[in-house]
C-alpha positions in Angstrom: -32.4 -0.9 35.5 -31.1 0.0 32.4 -28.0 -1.6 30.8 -24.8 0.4 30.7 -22.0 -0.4 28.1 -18.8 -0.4 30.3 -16.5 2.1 28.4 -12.6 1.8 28.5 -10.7 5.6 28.1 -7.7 5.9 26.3 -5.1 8.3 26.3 -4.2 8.0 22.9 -4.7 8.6 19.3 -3.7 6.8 16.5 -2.0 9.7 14.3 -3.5 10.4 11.2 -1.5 10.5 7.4 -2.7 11.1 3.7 -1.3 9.1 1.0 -1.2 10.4 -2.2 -2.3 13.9 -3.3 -5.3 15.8 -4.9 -8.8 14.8 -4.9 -8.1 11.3 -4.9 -6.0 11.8 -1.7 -6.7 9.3 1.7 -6.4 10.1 4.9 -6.2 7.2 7.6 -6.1 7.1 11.0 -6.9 9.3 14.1 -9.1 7.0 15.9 -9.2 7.4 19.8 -11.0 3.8 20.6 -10.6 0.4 19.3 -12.1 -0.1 15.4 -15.8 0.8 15.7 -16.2 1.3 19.4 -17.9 4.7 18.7 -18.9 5.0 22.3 -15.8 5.2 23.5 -14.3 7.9 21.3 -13.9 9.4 17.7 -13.6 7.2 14.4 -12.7 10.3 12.3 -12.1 8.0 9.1 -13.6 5.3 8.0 -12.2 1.9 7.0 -10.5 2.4 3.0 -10.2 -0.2 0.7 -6.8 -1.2 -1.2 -6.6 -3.7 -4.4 -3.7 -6.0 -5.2 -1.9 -5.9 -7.7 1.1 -8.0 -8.4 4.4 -7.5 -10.6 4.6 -11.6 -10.8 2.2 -14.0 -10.9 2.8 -17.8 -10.8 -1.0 -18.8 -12.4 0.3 -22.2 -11.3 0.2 -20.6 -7.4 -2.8 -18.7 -7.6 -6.7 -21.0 -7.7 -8.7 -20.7 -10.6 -11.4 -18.7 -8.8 -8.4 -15.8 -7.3 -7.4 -16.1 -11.0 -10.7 -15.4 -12.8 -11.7 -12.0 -12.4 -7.8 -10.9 -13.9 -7.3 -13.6 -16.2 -6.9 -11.2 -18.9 -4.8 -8.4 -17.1 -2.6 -10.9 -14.8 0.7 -10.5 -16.5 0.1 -6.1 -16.8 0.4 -4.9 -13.5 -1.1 -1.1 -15.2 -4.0 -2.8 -16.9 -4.6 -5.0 -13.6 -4.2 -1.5 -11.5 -6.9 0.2 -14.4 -9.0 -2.6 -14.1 -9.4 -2.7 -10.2 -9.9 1.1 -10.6 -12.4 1.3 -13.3 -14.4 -2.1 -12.3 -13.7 -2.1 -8.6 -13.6 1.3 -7.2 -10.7 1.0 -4.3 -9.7 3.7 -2.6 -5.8 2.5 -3.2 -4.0 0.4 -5.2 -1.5 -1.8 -3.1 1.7 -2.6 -5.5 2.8 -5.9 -4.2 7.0 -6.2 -5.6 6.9 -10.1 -5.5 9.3 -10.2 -8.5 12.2 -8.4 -6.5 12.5 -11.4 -4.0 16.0 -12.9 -4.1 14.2 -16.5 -3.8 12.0 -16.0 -7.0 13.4 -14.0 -9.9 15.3 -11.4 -8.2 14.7 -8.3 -10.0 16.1 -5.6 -10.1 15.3 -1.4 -8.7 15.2 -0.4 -12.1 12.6 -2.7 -13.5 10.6 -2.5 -9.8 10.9 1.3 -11.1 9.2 0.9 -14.4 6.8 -1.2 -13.2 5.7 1.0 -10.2 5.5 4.1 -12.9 3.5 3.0 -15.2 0.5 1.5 -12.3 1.6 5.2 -11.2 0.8 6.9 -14.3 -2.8 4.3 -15.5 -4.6 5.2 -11.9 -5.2 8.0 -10.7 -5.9 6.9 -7.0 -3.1 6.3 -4.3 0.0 3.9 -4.0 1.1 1.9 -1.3 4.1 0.3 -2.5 5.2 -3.1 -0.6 8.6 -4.6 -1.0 9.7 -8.6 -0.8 10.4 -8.2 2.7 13.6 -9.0 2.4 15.1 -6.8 4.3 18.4 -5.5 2.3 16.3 -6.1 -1.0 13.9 -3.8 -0.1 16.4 -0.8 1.0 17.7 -1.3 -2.5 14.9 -1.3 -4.4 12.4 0.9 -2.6 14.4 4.0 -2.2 14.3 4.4 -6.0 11.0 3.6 -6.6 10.5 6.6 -3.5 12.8 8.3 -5.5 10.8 8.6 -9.1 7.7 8.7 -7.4 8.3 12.1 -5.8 5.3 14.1 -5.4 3.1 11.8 -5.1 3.2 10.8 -1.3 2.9 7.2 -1.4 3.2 4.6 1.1 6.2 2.2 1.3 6.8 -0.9 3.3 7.4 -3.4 4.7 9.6 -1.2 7.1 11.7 -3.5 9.2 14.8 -3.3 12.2 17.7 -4.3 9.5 16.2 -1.2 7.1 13.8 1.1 8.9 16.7 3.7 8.8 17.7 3.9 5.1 14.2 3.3 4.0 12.9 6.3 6.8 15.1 8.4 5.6 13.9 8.0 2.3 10.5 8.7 3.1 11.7 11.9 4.8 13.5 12.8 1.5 10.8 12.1 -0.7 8.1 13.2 1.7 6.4 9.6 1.4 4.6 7.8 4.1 6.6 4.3 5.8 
């Protein structure tokens, strides 16, 4: 008697989104089964990778072996994004907008802006852009950084229940992905 894997049917499908746009675009999603439970349905596309890359860095909060490979990019958040890219290979670059928190140094839209443009503008591979998670800091920071990065269908988050509206919107506008 031969051994039969007991398969579980599901009725539905994760949906499926690009972020960013061109060549370098990635789609995500559409799986019909749990992660890598091919036998049970489709796995349309595979697993991507994203890289890190932080506006802030406390070296003091970080361990020496987290600190090595970008010891000598830690403080550029481009050259850090160029770096992953060129050395690395991701498929995304993950902007992480520690500096914006409220509870560290509280920065403001216009400098998350700058700093989002110019990993933007050194990579040429997609952005997911991710708040504080403070929830009234991120509605006022992300929706301009949405807002100059137009055209380039990035993702944005952390979405949450205080902000999901005004940030949703934004994505709507801006034809980004929450």
């Amino acid at each position: 008697m031969a051994f039969e894997i007991p398969k579980v049917t599901y009725t539905g499908k994760i949906r499926e989104i690009t972020i960013g746009v061109g060549e370098k675009a990635v789609t995500v999603g559409g799986e019909s089964c749990y992660p890598f439970h091919l036998f049970e349905g489709e796995m349309p596309n595979p697993p991507k990778i994203a890289m890190e890359v932080w506006d802030y860095v406390d070296p003091d909060e970080w361990s020496e072996a987290a600190l090595e490979p970008f010891k000598d990019v830690i403080n550029d958040p481009a050259a850090w994004a160029q770096k992953c890219v060129e050395e690395y290979k991701p498929d995304m670059i993950a902007v992480q907008l520690v500096s914006t928190d409220p509870n560290t140094l509280d920065r403001g839209a216009d400098e998350a802006v700058k700093t989002v443009m110019k990993v933007a503008d050194a990579v040429d591979v997609p952005l997911i852009v991710w708040g504080c998670a403070d929830e009234d800091k991120d509605a006022e920071v992300l929706r301009p950084v949405a807002e100059a990065c137009e055209g380039r269908r990035i993702a944005l988050g952390p979405i949450q229940e205080k902000n999901y509206r005004q940030l949703g919107a934004t994505c709507i506008a801006y034809k980004h992905i929450a």
